[in-house]
C-alpha positions in Angstrom: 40.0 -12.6 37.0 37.0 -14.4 36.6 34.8 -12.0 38.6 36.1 -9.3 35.9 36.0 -11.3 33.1 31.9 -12.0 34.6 30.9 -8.2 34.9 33.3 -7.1 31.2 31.0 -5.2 28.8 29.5 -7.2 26.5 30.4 -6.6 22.5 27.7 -6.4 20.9 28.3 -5.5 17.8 31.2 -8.2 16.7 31.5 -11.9 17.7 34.9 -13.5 17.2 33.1 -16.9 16.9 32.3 -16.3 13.5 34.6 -15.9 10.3 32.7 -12.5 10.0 33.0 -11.1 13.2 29.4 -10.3 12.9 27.3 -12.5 15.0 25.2 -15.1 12.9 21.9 -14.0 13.6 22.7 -10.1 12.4 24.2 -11.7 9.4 21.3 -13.9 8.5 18.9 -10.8 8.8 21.0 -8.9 6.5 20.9 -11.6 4.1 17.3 -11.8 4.5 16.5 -7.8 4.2 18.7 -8.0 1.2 16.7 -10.7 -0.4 13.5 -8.6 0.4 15.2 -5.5 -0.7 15.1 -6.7 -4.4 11.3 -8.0 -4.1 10.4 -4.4 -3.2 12.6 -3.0 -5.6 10.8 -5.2 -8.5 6.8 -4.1 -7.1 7.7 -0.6 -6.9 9.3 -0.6 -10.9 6.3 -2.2 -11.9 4.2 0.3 -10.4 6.6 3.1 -11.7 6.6 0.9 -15.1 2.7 1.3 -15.5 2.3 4.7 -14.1 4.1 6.1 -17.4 1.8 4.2 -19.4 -1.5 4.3 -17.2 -3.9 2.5 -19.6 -7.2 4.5 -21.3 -9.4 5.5 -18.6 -7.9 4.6 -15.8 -8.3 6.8 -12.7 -6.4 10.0 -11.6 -4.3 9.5 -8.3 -4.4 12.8 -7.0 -8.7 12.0 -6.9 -7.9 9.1 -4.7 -4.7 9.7 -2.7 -5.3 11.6 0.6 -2.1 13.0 1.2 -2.7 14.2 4.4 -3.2 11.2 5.8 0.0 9.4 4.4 2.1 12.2 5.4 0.7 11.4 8.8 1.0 8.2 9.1 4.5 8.4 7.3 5.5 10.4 10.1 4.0 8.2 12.7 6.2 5.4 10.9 9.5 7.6 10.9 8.9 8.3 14.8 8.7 4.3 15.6 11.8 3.9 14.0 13.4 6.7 16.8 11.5 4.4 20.0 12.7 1.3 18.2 16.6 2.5 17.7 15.6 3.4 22.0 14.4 -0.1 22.5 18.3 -1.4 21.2 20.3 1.4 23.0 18.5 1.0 26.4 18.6 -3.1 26.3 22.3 -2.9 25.5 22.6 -0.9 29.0 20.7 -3.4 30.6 17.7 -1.0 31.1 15.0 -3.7 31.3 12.3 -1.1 31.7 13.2 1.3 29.6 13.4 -1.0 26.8 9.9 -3.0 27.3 8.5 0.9 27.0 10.2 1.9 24.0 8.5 -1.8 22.7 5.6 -1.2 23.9 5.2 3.0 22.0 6.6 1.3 18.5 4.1 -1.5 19.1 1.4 1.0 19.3 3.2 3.7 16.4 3.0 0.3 14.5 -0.4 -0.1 15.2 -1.5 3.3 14.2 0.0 2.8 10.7 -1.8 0.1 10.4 -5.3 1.4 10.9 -4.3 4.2 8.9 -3.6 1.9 5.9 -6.7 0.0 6.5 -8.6 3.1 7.1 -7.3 4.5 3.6 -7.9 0.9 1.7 -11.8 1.0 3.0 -12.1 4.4 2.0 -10.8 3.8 -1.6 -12.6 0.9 -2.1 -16.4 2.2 -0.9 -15.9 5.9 -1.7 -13.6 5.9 -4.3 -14.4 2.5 -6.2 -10.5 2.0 -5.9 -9.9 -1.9 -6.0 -7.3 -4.1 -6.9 -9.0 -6.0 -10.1 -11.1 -2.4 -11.8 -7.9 -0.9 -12.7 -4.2 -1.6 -13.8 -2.9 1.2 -11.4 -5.0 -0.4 -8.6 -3.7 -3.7 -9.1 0.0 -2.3 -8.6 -1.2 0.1 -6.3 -2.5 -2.3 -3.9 0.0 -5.3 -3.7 2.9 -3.0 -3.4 1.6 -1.1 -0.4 -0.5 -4.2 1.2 3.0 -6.3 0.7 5.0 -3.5 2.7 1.8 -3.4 5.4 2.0 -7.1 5.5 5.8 -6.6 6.7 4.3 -4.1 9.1 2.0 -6.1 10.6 4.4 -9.2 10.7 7.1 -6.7 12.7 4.2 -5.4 15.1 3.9 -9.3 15.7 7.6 -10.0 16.5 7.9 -7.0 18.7 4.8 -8.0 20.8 6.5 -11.6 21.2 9.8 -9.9 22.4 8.0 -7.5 24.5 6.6 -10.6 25.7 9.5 -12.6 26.3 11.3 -10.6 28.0 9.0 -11.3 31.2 10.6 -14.9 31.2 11.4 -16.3 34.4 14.9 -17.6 34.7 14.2 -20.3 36.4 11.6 -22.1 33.9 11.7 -25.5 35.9 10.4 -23.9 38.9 7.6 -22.1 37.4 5.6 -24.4 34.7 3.1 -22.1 34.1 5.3 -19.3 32.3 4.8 -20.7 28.6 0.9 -20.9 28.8 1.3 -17.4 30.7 3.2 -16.0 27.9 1.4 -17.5 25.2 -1.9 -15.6 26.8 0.1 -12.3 27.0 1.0 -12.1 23.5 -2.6 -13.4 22.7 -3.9 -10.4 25.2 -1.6 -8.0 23.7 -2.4 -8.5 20.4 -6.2 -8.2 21.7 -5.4 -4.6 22.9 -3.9 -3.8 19.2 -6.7 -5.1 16.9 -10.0 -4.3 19.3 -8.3 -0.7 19.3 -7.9 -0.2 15.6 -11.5 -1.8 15.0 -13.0 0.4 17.8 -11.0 4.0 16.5 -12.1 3.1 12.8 -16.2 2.3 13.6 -15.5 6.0 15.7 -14.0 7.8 12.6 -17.1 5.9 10.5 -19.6 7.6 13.0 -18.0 10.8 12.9 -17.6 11.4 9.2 -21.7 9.5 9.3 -23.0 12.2 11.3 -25.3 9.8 13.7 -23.4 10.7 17.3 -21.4 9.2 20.2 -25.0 7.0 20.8 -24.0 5.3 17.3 -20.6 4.6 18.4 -21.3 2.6 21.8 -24.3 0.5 20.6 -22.2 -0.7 17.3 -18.9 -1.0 19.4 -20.4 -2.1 22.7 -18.5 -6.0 22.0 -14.8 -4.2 21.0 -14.9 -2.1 23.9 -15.7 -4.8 26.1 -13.0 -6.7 24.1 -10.3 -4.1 24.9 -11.0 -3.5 28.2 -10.4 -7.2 29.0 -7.6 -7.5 26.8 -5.6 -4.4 28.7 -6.6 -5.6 32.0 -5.2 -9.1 30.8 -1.8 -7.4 29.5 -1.0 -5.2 33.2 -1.8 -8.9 34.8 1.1 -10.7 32.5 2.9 -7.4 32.8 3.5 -7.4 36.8 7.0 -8.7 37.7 7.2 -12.0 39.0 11.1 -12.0 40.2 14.0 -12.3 38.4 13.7 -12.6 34.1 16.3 -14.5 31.8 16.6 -11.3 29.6 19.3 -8.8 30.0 21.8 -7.2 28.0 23.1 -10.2 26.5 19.8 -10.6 24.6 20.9 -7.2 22.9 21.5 -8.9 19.9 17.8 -10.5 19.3 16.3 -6.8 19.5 18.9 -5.5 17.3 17.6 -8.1 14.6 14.5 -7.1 15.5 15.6 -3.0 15.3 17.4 -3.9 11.5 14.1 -5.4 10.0 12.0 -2.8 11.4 14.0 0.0 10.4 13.9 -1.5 6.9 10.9 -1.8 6.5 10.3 2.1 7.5 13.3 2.8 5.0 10.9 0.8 2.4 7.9 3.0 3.4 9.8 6.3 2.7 10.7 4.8 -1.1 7.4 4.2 -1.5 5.1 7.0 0.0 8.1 9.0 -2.4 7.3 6.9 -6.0 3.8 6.5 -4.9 2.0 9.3 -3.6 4.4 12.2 -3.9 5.5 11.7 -7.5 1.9 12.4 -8.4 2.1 15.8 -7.2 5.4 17.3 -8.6 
């Protein structure tokens, strides 16, 4: 009885412990997405507040927006959602691997809607002399998007830590060294993400600039020395090193993880709707 009671499937979706039935960490994240829910709802009324009554002179947002480019990175959002909601189904399997992947391509869909924003934000400011403090519309404009790719960048974070911790060796007391270890893998993940957006963005700089591939390595020589090291750090940290305290039981902390990132590309669709599309209908 005990060796089927051992090997039963796991419920992970409803935990009798609680007066709920929903396990306590689920429920504080929907409290918590519900909280956040309302501080987006009030930034993107205030936007939708002063966009009926745009002040005299102030700028016209189809001159700024670039709609191709939020379409596209809208779309790269929407697809991270799809690897993330892959992540949760193949952990609650057991699918170790499968699951670190599916991390590892949101991760880097994350990180591509990041650079985009940044990307766009430079471009505003130098070419378009878009900033948060010339312009009502810029001021709402900017802290409602640079809030949501705040949460962005805060849920690329927590996805690189569980990526990370799910190399954790089960038996901590015989190897000491795992916490520095995985304290240096996030540190080399994270490497990989930000010398790769900073190296693609000085490369789409060149290329609009005109001044050749010659331009790009001389002015990018330190972040492409920077992400080599950094990847060749992250396959080191990534090779297995026997057995891992993470397995389906741990279904639960991804799921978490799954809820606030699929929130926050919910959020994204609200506002790419009341803030770039509505200025084209």
């Amino acid at each position: 009885m005990s060796s089927h009671a051992a090997h039963a499937p796991i419920d992970h979706h409803h935990d009798h412990t609680t007066s709920t039935g929903i396990p306590n960490k689920k429920l504080l994240m929907w409290t918590f997405l519900a909280s956040d829910c309302m501080f987006f709802g009030m930034l993107i009324a205030t936007h939708l507040v002063y966009r009926l009554h745009p002040p005299p002179g102030a700028p016209a947002a189809q001159d700024i927006f670039s709609i191709e480019l939020t379409s596209f990175s809208t779309f790269i959002l929407l697809m991270s959602s799809l690897m993330m909601a892959l992540a949760v189904n193949a952990i609650q399997k057991g699918n170790l691997k499968s699951m670190r992947w599916s991390l590892l391509t949101t991760i880097v869909f994350g990180a591509i809607f990041l650079w985009c924003q940044v990307y766009e934000f430079d471009h505003f400011v130098k070419d378009r002399n878009f900033t948060l403090t010339n312009s009502l519309f810029g001021s709402t404009f900017y802290t409602l998007t640079g809030t949501h790719g705040t949460h962005v960048a805060i849920g690329v974070l927590w996805l690189i830590m569980m990526y990370v911790r799910s190399f954790q060796p089960r038996d901590t007391a015989k190897d000491r060294t795992w916490f520095l270890r995985n304290v240096l893998h996030v540190a080399a993940v994270t490497g990989v993400v930000l010398f790769a957006m900073f190296a693609v963005l000085n490369l789409v700089h060149v290329i609009q600039a005109g001044t050749g591939l010659g331009a790009f390595f001389s002015g990018s020589i330190w972040l492409l020395v920077g992400l080599a090291v950094t990847t060749a750090a992250s396959v080191h940290f990534a090779k297995p090193r026997g057995p891992v305290a993470f397995d389906e039981s741990n279904a639960i902390d991804v799921e978490s993880m799954g809820l606030y990132w699929h929130f926050v590309d919910i959020v994204w669709i609200v506002i790419f709707t009341a803030v770039y599309l509505l200025e084209y209908v």
